[in-house]
C-alpha positions in Angstrom: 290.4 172.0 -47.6 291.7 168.6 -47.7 295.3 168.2 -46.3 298.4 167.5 -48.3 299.5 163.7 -47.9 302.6 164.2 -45.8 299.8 165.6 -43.7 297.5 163.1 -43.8 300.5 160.4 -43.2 301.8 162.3 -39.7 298.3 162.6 -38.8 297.5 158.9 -39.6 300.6 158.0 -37.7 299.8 160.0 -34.5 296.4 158.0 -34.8 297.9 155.0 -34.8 300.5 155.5 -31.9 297.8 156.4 -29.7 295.7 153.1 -30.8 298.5 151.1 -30.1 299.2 152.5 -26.7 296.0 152.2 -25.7 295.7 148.6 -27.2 296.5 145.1 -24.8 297.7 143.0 -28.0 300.9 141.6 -28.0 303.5 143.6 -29.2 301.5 146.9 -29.5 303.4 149.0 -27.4 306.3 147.8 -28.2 305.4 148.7 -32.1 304.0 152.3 -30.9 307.5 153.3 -29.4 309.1 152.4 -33.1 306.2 154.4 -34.1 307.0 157.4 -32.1 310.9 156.8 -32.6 309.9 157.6 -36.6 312.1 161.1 -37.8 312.9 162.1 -41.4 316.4 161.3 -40.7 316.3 157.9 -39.0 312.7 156.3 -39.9 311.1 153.6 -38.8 310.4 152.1 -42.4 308.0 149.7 -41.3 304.9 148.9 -43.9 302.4 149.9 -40.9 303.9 153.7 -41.0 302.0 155.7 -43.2 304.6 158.4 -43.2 307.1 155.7 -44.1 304.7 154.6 -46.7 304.0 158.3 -48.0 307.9 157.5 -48.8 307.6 154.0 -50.2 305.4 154.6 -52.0 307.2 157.9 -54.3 309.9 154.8 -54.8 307.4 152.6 -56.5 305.9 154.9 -58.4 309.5 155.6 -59.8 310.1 152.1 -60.2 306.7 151.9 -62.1 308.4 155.1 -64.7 311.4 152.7 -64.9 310.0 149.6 -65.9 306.4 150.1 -67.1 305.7 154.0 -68.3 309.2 154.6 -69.8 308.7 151.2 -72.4 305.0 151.7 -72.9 306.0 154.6 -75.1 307.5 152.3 -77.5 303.5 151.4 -77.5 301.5 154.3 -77.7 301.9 154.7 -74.0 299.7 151.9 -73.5 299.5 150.5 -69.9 296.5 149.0 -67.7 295.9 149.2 -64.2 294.2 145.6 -63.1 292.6 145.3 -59.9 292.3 141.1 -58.9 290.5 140.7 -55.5 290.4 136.2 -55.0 287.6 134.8 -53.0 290.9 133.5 -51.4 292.0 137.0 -49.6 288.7 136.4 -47.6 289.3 136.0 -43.9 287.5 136.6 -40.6 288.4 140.0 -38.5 290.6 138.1 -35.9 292.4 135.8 -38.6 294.1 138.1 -40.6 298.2 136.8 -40.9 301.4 137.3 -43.1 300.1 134.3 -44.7 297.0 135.6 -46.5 299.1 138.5 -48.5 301.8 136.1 -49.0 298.9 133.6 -50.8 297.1 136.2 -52.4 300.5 137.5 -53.9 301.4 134.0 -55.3 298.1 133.4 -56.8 298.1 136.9 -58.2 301.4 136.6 -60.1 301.1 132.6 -60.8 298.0 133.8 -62.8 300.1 136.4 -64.9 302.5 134.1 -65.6 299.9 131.7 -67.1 298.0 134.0 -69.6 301.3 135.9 -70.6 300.6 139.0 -69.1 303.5 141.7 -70.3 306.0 143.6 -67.2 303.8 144.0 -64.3 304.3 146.1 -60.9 302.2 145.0 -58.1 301.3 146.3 -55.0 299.2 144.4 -52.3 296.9 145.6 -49.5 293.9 144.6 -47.4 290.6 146.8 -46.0 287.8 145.6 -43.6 284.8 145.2 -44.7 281.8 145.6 -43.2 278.2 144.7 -44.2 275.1 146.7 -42.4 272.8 145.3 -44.6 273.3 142.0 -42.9 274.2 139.9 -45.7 277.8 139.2 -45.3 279.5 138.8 -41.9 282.9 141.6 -41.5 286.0 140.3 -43.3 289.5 141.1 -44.2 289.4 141.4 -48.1 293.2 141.2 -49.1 293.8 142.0 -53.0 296.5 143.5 -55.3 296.0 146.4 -57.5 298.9 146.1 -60.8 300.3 148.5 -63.5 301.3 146.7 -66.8 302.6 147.6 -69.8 300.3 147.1 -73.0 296.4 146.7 -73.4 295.2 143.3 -72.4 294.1 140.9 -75.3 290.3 139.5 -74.7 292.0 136.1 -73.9 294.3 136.9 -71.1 291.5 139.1 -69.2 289.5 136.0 -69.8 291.9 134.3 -68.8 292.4 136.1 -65.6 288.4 135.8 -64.9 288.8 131.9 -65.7 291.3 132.1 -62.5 289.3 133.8 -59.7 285.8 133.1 -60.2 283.5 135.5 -58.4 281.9 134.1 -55.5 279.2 135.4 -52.5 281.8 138.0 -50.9 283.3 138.9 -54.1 281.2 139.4 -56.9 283.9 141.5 -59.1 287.2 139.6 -59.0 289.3 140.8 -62.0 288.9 144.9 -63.1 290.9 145.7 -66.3 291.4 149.3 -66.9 293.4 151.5 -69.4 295.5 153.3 -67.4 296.3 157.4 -68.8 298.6 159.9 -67.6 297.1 161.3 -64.0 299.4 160.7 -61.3 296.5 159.0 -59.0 296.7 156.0 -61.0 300.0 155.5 -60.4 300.0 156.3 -56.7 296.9 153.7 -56.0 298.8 150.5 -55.7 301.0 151.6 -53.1 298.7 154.6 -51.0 299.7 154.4 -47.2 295.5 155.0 -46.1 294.1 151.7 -44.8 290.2 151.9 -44.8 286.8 150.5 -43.6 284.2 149.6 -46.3 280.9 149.9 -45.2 278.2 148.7 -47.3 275.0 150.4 -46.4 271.2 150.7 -48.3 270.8 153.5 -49.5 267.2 154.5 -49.2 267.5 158.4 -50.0 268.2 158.6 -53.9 264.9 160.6 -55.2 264.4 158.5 -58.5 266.0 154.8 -57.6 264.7 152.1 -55.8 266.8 151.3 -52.5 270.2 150.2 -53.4 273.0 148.8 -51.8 276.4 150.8 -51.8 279.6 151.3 -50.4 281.3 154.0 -48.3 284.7 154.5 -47.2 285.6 154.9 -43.3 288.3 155.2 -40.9 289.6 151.8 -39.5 288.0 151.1 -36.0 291.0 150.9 -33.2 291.1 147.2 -32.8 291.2 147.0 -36.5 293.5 149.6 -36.9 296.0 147.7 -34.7 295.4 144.0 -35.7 296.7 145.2 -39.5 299.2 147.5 -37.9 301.0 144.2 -36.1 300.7 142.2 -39.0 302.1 144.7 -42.4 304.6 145.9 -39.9 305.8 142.0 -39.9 305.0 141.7 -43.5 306.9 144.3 -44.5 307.4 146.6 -47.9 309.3 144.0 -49.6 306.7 141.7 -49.5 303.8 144.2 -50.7 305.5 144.7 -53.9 305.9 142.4 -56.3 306.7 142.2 -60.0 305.9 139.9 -62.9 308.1 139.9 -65.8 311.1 142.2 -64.6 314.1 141.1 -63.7 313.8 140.9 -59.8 317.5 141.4 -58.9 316.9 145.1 -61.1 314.2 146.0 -58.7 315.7 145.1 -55.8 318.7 147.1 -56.8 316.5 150.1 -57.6 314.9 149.1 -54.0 318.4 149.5 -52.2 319.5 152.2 -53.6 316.8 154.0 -52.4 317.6 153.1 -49.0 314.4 150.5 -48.8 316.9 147.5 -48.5 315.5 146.3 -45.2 311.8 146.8 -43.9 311.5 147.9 -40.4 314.2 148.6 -37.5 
């Protein structure tokens, strides 16, 4: 039976505490007493806790209600979920830095602005992948995933393409998807799980030729810890961004939920 998420999140956490206290990197034991320091009533809210960002993440989906399901009834309920992953998110294992989600997040909503995208919430996030075909060498793919209101038109998801063109690593850049009712949708831009993607050939389907495909694994510890360090010094205010709502409204909405300030 699969365990509920605040579950999941105190057992991710207890992972990761033991990961970083085994770890020699700078500042990893340090960030595993925080860690450990966590409670209900005094938490850590760092962007590396997943139970802090089972908590995070109920306030952006009720920021999402706010400002993108609550007007999309004035259309039909029309919203789309878009999922942009640029060639420029791409970086080595060892390299991965503030700096890459901060670019990715600037290109991300630069390009919204420019094709006239409607109110947007967007959440950004990274996962290692991992090639055992040997094609691609590992890399940190950072992306964001976005709930808008409103269908897209056929130019601005053209648009959008026109603005990260697919390359070796990344061979689907832009996904436009109507979005519908089920909660998951809303939940995915902001899930606390961090994952490995392991792309392996499958040579077992009974009526296909082999095919390459990916599956979804547990971080290893050194990779675990390397994006613990850095989205606890990114921080939640800096994984959610918004295009076309007023900023000093979310921010409001932000405080008053007691996510004013990331970390301790």
């Amino acid at each position: 039976m699969a365990r509920d998420p605040h579950t999941k999140a105190s057992v991710a956490r207890a992972r990761l505490i033991g990961q970083l206290r085994r770890s020699d990197e700078t500042g990893a034991a340090a960030f595993a007493a925080v860690l450990a320091a966590c409670t209900p009533t005094d938490p850590c809210r760092s962007a590396a806790c997943p139970v802090c960002g089972l908590a995070f993440q109920a306030t952006a989906v009720a920021l999402v209600e706010e400002f993108i399901r609550i007007p999309a009834r004035a259309i039909r309920n029309r919203m789309t979920a878009i999922t942009i992953v640029p060639a420029s998110g791409i970086v080595a294992p060892e390299k991965l830095s503030v700096k890459d989600y901060e670019q990715v997040g600037t290109q991300v909503v630069a390009a919204f602005a420019a094709v006239d995208l409607p109110p947007t919430i967007i959440g950004l996030e990274t996962s290692l992948n991992e090639d055992t075909t040997g094609r691609f060498d590992n890399h940190w793919c950072t992306h964001t995933h976005s709930i808008q209101q409103d269908w897209l038109s056929r130019a601005q998801e053209d648009g959008l393409k026109d603005r990260f063109l697919h390359s070796e690593k990344v061979r689907k850049t832009v996904e436009c998807l109507p979005l519908d009712r089920r909660s998951e949708g809303y939940n995915y831009p902001f899930k606390f799980e961090r994952v490995r993607r392991v792309t392996v050939l499958n040579t077992e389907h009974p009526t296909r030729k082999p095919f390459r495909e990916s599956r979804r694994r547990e971080l290893r510890p050194p990779q675990a810890v390397n994006l613990a360090l850095v989205e606890h010094e990114l921080g939640f205010s800096r994984r959610l961004l918004t295009h076309g709502i007023d900023e000093r409204h979310v921010r409001q909405r932000l405080e008053a939920a007691g996510w004013g300030r990331d970390g301790p």
